[in-house]
Structure formats: structure tokens, C-alpha cells
N, C-alpha and C positions, 0 to 999 in steps of 0.2 A: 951422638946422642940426640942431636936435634931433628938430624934427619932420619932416625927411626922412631923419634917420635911423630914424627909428623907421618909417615908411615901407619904407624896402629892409630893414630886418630884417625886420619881419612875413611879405615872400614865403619869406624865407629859412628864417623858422622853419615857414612852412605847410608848403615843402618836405621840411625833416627830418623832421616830422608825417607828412606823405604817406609819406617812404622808409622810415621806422620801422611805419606801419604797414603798407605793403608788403611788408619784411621781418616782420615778425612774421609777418603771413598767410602768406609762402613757406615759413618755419617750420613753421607751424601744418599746412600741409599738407602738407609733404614728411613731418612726424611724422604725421599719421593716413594719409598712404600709406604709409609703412612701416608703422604699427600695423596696417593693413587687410591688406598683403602678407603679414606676420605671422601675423594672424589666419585669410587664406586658405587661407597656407602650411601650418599649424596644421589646420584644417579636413578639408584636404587631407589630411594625413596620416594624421590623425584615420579617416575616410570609410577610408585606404587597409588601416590598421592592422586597421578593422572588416571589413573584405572578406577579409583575409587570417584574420583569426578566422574568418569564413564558410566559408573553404574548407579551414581547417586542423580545424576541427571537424564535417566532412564536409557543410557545406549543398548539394552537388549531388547525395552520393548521398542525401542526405532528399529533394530536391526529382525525382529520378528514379523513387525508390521509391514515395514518395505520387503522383507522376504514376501508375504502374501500377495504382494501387490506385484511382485516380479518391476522393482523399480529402483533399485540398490544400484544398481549402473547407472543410475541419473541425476544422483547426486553424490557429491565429494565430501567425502570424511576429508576435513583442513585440522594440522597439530595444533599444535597451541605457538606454537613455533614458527611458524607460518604465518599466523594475524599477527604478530606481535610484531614481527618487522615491518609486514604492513600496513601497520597503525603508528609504527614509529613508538611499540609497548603501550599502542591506548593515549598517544598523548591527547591531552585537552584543544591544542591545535587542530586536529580532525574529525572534531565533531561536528557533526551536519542536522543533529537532530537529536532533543530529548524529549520524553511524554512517560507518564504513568506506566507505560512497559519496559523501558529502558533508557538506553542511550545509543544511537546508531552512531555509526565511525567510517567515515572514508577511507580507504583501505586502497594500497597496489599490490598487486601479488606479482611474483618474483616473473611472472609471463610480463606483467606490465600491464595488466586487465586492472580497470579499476573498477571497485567493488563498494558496495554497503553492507557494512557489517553491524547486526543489530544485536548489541551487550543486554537482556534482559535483567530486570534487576533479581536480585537474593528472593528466590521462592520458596514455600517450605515445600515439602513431597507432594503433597494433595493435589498439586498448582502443576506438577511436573507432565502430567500428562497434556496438558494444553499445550505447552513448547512443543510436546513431543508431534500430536496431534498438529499443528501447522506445519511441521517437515511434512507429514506426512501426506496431507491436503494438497502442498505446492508440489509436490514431486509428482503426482497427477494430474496435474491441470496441465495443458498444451493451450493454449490462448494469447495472441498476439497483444494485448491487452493487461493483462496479466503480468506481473513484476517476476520475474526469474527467479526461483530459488537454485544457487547457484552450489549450496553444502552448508555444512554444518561442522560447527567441533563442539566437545563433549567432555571435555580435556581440562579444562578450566573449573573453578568455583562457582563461575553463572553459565547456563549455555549460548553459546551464541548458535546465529545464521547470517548467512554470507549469500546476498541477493547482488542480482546486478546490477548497475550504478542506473540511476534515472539524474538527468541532469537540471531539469527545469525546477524542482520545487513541487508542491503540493499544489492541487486547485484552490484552496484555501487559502494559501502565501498570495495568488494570482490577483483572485475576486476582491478579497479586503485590501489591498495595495494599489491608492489612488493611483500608478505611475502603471504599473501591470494591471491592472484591471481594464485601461483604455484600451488595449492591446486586445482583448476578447469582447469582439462582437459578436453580434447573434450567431450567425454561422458558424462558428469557433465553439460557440458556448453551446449551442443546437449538435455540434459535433461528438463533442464531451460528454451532453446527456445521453446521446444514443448510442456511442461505445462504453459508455458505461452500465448501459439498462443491457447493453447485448453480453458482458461476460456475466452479469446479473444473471439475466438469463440460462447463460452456458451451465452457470454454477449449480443451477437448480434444475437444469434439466435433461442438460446434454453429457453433465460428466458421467465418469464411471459409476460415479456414486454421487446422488443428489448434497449437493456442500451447501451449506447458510451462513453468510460470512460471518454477519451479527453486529458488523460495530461498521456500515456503512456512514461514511460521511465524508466531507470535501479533503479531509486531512488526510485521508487513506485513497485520496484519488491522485497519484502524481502524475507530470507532465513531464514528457520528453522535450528536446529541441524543436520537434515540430508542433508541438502541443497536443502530440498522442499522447489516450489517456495509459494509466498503467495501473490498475488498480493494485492495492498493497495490502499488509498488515493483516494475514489472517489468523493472530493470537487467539481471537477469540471464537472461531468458526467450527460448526462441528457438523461432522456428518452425518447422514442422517439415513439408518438402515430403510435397506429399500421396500421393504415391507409395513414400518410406520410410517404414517403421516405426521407426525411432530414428533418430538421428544421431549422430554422436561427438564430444567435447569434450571440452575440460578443465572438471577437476573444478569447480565452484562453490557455491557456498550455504551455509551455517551450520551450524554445530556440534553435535550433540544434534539435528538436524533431516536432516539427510544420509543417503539412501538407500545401505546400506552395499555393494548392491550394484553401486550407482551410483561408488562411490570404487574398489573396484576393476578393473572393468570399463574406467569412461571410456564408458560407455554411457548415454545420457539417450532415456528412455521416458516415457511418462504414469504411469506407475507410480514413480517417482521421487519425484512429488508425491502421491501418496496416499500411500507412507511417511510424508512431512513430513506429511501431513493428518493420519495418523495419532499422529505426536507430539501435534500441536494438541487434538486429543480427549484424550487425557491430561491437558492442562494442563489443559483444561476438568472433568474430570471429578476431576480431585485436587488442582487448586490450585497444584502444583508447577511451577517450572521446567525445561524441557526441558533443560538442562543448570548443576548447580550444583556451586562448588566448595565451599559451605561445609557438605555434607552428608558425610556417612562414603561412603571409597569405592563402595563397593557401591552407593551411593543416588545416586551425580553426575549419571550416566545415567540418566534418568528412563525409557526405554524400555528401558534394559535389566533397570532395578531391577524397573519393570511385570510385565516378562516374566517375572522371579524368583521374584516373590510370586503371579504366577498358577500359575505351578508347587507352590509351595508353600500355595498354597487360603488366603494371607492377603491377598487383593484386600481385601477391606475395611479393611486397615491403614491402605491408603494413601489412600479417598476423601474427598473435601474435606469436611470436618463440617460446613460451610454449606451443603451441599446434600441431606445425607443425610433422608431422610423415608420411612416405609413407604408410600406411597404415587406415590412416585418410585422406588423402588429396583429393579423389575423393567426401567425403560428405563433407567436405568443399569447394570443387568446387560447390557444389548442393544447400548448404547454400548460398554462395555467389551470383549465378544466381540468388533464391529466393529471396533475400533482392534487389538485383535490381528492380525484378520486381515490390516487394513491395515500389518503391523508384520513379516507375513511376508519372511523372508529374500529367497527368490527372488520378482522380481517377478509371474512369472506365475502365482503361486500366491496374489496379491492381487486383490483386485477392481478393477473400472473404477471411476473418480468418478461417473459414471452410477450403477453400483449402490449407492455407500455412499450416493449421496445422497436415492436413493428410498429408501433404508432410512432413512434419516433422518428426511425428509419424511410417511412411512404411521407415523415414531412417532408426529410430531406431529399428522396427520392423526387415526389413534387413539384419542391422546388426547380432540383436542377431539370426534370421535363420541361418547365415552365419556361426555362430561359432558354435551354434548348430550341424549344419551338415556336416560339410568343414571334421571333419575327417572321418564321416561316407563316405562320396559321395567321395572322395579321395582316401580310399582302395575300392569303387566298381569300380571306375575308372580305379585303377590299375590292378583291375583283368579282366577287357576287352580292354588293351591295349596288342598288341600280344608281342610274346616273343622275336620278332628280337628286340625291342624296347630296349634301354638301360636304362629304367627309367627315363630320364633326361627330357622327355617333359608330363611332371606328370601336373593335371591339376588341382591344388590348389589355394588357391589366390595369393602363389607365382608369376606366370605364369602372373598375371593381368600386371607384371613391369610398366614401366613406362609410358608407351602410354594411362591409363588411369588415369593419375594425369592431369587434363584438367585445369590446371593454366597456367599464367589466362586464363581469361574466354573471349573472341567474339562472341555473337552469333549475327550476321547483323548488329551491331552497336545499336543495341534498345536503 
């Protein structure tokens, strides 16, 4: 009896055995097919949410305009997936940089390329073609000078762009920074003007299509390791059909950097930006900020205080003491005249970026002739001064003294 019971139990327990783990398995996967439906559903939405980012932050008209332009192969569509890791998800640890446009991020991409990735902030639609319009700008430009736009993603809530890494900081961080500002002397800061007037230049005249950056100033001029310049930031720049000569907008750009004829007009020309160049040469050549509120009225306005003390024949008031030397001070009288002129009221009464910047370039060309030759041309000199001569009217750059340091500067009161 015992042992036929135990007999018809055993099927009966294999059985519950079987039905338990039957049920557990029906279980087990009716939960990983909802988990899976879940996660597709999820997916799905996901994929849908980044599409409608695509087309809320204009990806058809990027992908129609760079079609025209035969220039889609030169820049990278990046997921959203992609910056996220390398940003470490945007942490606040790698932020290199915030302003009125966004927030830029230091970024490594899975190459190990380090990168600037600049997060614009929440814009409504009106606004979207501006973002769009700077892919579009930088994907044309080829200039060693010029900050790399390296892609874009479109995937996200704000759009971003993914530029290559500059390592030195702004001119701006440089000049105002008692400790790096010692560090740019004349030739340094004479370097920087004239690679900066040359992609100025480029931009208005040598690209495909004439570009106005619009919002020049020191903060959008950054420095490499070697202190090459890298110009940035063309949010606000627009093209400009090659059949008009201006176009009309609304006002934009910075403060103390604003072509005044620009603010009341509503008028944007190439001259706009030589205004701004023009402050930029100031800051270079005195140190000063283009616009400060902790200086005495008169002084806030760096161009306009400029302007005052050229009037008043105390230019030398205001140049930077770290640069001043008699042996530079005749091309910073030269720089000085130039940024007035670029500082002139009406635009057409400034010069083209083309011409400041051959001015600029024959200084430093000049120069380096100068030193180049000064000792050759100085013993041929000596050998055809006669011999009553005592040596002492030798005709070196010594001999230039003083009568040609032309600070300040009068020329008819312009």
C-alpha cells in the first residue's frame, strides 16, 4: 500500500513539476514580451521624438541648402548618442564656455578627436534659420584661420554644432588677463590683427558667396597653442546675394562693437564689420575693453573715448604700457590712424577689409624686410660714407629717433 502509493504520487508530483514550470515559463514570457513591446514602444517613440527634433530644428532646409551647395560630404550628421557620451550627457564638468547663444562643451568622440560642441539655447522657429544658416556658412568657408565646423546634430531639443577643439581661449580671455596679456607683444598682437582683417577679408570677398559675420569682436577671435588666430561664432552672419549690395535686418551683435550706423539704418554692409574690426584694434593696441562699466563715463566706450583723446593729441594716454617700445611706436601710430579710419561714422567713408588688411600685412612685411636687411644696407652704407665722416651719422634705424614716433596722431581733424 505504501509503496503504490508512493508510486501514483510521484506522477502526480512530476506533473505539478511540469505545470509550475510551464507556468513559470508562460510567465517569464508574457513579462519579456511586454518588457520587449515596452522597450519597442519606447524605441519607437524615442526614433519619433528625434525626427520631429529633425524637422523642428530645420534638418530639411540644412539638408536642401547644403544639397545646392554640393557640400553634405563635409560635414557629419552626429546622433544624439554620440555627444552624449562625449559630453559625459552634457555634464556641467565640461563646460568651456557660456554667452547669450548657448553653452559650448568639450566633447571626445569615440575616435578620441576632441571637439567643441556648442548647445544653443531653446529658440522659437523664427530664430531657426540662423542656426541653420551658420552650418551652412561654415561648411563653405576653407580658411586656415577659420574655426572648423566639424557637424551637426539635429536630434535633440536645441540644435547643436560640433567644431574643432581650439585650445588657447579667446583674445579677449588673453588681453584682459594681467598674467596673459604680458605674453602678447606687438608682433603677437600685429599678428592677430592681420590674420584676422585677412579672413575678414576672405569672408567678403574671396568666398563663394560674399558672408558678413556681424558680431566681430575679441570673444569670437580664439587662439591656438601657437596664438594663431581662429575666428568663430558665425550665429549671427549672413549671406549676402551676390547681386545686392546690403541686405536689411534686424539689428544684432554686441555692444561697444556695433557699427552705429548699422543700429540706425537696419542696414548690413561689409562695412559693419570693419567698424567691429576696428574696435578690435583698440583692444589690441590699449589693452582696454571695448565696452566697460567700471571706468568713468567718458571712458565706457572705448571708441568713443579713442576718438576723444585723438582729438585731444593724448593717444598716448591710453596705449597698453606692455607694448609701448621706440622701436614699435611708429607702427602703432599706423595701427592707430587705421582703426580711426575704420571707426569712421559713415560706412563709405571706411575702408574695405581688403585694404586694412594689406595694410596690415606690408606692416609686417616691413618689418621683417627691415631686419632682414638693416645690417646688410648699414655696412654698404658705411662703405660709401667718405672718410672725413666720424661714423656717428651711420644710417641705421637708429638715426629714425624720435621725429618719427607720430603720437598722437592729427591728421585735419577726420
Amino acid at each position: 500500500m505504501g509503496e503504490d502509493g508512493c508510486k501514483r504520487k510521484a506522477p502526480i508530483d512530476m506533473k505539478i513539476t511540469y505545470i509550475s514550470i510551464g507556468v513559470a515559463s508562460g510567465v517569464i514570457c508574457l513579462l519579456l514580451g511586454i518588457i520587449f513591446l515596452y522597450l519597442e514602444r519606447k524605441r519607437r517613440s524615442h526614433n519619433k521624438m528625434k525626427r520631429r527634433f529633425f524637422l523642428q530644428n530645420g534638418g530639411h532646409m540644412l539638408q536642401e541648402k547644403l544639397a545646392k551647395r554640393e557640400a553634405s560630404e563635409m560635414v557629419t550628421i552626429f546622433s544624439s548618442l554620440e555627444l552624449q557620451k562625449a559630453t559625459n550627457n552634457f555634464h556641467n564638468s565640461m563646460i568651456i564656455g557660456r554667452g547669450g547663444f548657448g553653452t559650448v562643451y568639450k566633447g571626445i568622440l569615440a575616435d578620441r578627436r576632441t571637439v567643441a560642441i556648442k548647445r544653443s539655447i531653446r529658440v522659437d522657429p523664427t530664430q531657426i534659420e540662423q542656426f541653420i544658416n551658420e552650418v551652412v556658412i561654415l561648411s563653405q568657408i576653407n580658411h586656415r584661420n577659420v574655426v572648423i565646423l566639424l557637424g551637426c546634430c539635429l536630434e535633440t531639443d536645441v540644435p547643436l554644432l560640433v567644431y574643432e577643439f581650439v585650445s588657447n581661449g579667446t583674445l579677449s580671455s588673453h588681453l584682459h588677463d594681467e598674467a596673459k596679456a604680458c605674453v602678447l607683444d606687438w608682433n603677437t598682437r600685429l599678428k592677430i590683427a592681420a590674420e584676422t582683417a585677412g579672413v575678414l577679408s576672405y569672408l567678403h570677398s574671396s568666398a563663394s558667396t560674399p558672408i558678413i559675420h556681424r558680431d566681430v569682436k575679441s570673444d569670437n577671435i580664439l587662439l591656438d597653442h601657437n596664438l594663431t588666430v581662429k575666428v568663430s561664432d558665425f550665429g549671427a552672419s549672413k549671406l549676402v546675394p551676390v547681386d545686392l549690395a546690403q541686405l536689411s535686418t534686424m539689428v544684432q551683435g554686441t555692444f561697444g562693437y556695433l557699427d552705429p550706423e548699422y543700429m540706425q539704418t537696419n542696414q548690413l554692409t561689409e562695412k559693419s564689420d570693419v567698424y567691429s574690426f576696428g574696435v578690435v584694434l583698440l583692444e589690441l593696441v590699449t589693452g582696454r575693453k571695448a565696452l566697460s562699466f567700471n571706468r568713468p563715463v567718458e571712458e565706457k566706450s572705448l571708441s568713443n573715448y579713442f576718438l576723444y583723446v585723438l582729438k585731444q593729441d593724448l593717444l598716448v594716454k591710453i596705449i597698453d604700457e606692455k607694448i609701448v617700445g621706440l622701436e614699435n611706436m611708429e607702427q602703432i601710430s599706423t595701427v592707430c590712424k587705421l582703426a580711426k579710419e575704420c571707426l569712421n561714422v559713415k560706412g563709405e567713408d571706411r575702408p574695405s577689409m581688403k585694404e586694412v588688411a594689406m595694410e596690415l600685412e606690408g606692416l609686417i612685411l616691413r618689418e621683417k624686410h627691415s631686419w632682414a636687411t638693416n645690417v646688410d644696407d648699414e655696412e654698404e652704407m658705411k662703405s660709401l660714407i667718405p672718410n672725413d665722416h666720424d661714423g656717428t651719422s651711420g644710417v641705421g634705424f637708429d638715426s629714425i629717433g624720435m621725429d618719427h614716433i607720430v603720437l598722437p596722431i592729427n591728421d585735419g581733424g577726420r
